[in-house]
C-alpha positions as CSV (number, residue, x, y, z in Angstrom):
1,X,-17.9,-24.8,3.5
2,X,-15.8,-22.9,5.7
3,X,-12.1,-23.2,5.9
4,X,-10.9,-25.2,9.3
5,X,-8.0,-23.4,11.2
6,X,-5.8,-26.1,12.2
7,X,-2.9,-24.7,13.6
8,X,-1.7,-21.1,14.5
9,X,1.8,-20.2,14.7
10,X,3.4,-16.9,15.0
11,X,5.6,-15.6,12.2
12,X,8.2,-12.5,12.2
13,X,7.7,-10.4,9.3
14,X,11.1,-11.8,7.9
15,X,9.3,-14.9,7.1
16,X,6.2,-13.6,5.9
17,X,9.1,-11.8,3.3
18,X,9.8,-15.4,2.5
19,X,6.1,-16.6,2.0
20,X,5.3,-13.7,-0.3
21,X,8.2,-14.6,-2.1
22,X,6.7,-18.3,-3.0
23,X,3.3,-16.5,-3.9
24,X,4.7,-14.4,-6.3
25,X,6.6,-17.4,-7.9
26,X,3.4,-19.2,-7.9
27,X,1.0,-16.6,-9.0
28,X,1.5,-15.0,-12.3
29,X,-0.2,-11.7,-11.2
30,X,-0.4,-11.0,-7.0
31,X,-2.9,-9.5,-5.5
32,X,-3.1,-6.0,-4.3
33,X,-3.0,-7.1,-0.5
34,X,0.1,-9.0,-1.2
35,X,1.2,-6.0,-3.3
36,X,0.5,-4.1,-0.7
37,X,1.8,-6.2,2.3
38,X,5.4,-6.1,0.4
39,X,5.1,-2.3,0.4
40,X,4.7,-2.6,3.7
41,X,7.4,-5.2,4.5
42,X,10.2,-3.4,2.5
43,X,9.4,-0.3,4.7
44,X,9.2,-2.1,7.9
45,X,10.9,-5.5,8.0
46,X,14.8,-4.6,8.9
47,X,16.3,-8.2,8.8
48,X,16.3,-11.0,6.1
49,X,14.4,-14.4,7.1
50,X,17.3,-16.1,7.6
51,X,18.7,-13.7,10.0
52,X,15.0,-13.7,11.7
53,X,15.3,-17.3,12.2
54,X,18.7,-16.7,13.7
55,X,17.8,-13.9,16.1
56,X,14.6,-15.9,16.9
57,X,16.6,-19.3,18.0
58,X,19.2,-17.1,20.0
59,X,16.2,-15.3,21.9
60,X,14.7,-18.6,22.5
61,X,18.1,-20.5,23.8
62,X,17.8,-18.4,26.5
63,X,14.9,-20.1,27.9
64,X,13.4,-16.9,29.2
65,X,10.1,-18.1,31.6
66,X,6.6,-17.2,30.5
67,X,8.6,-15.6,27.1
68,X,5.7,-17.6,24.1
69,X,6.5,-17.3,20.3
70,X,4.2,-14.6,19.8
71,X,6.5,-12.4,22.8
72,X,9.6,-13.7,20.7
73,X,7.6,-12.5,17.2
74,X,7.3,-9.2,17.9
75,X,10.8,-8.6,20.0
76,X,12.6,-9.8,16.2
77,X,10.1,-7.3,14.2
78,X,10.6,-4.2,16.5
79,X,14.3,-5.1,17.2
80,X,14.3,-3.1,20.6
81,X,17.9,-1.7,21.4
82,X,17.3,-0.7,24.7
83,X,15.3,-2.2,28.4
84,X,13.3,0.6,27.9
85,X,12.5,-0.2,24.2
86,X,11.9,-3.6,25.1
87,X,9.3,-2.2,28.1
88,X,7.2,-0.5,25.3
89,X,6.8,-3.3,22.9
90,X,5.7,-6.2,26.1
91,X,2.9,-3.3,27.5
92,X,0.9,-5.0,24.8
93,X,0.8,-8.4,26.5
94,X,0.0,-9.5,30.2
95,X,3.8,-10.3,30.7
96,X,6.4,-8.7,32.9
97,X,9.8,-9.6,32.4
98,X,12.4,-9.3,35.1
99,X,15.5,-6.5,34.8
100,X,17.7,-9.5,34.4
101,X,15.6,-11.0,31.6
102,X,15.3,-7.4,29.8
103,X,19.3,-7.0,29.7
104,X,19.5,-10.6,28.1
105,X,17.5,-10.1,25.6
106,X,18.3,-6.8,25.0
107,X,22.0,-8.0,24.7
108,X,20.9,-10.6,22.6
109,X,19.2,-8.3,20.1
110,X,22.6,-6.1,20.4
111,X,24.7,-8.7,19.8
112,X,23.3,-9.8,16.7
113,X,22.6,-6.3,15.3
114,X,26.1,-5.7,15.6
115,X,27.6,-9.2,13.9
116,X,24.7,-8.2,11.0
């Protein structure tokens, strides 16, 4: 029997930190791909979960049209500091984002980087 998928939802690596975190508890010995996946995370994955959840809701609040989770997913794992940043990280998905919406998230991102 195959396993159903029954819902898809975008994480930031921040909270895949977190769900590794409740494998480990609950396995005595992980597995190499989650071994590996922390590797990767600890290289890679900047901010805490918490703050991920933070940066995600304050990207959100700005109600940004046509801006999905998976947009908002990757803007808090790449943390883009600049518009131009932010250009190279949304050539990956059929989306253009106004100047305007650019700057606000971009000041967004700054914002928190600089409270963190």
């Amino acid at each position: 029997m195959e396993p159903k998928i029954i819902n898809q939802t975008p994480v930031t690596l921040a909270e895949i930190r977190e769900e590794i975190a409740k494998i480990k508890q609950r396995e005595k010995e992980p597995s190499i791909r989650i071994t590996r996946m922390e590797d990767y995370l600890n290289a890679f994955a900047e901010i805490t979960p918490e703050q991920g959840k933070e940066l995600r809701a304050a990207i959100t609040k700005l109600a940004i049209n046509r801006l999905k989770d998976e947009h908002i997913c990757k803007i808090v794992d790449l943390l883009p500091k600049t518009s131009n940043e932010l250009k190279v990280v949304m050539q990956g998905y059929a989306l253009s984002l106004t100047n305007d919406a650019s700057n606000k998230i971009v000041e967004a991102i700054n914002e928190f980087l600089a409270k963190k």
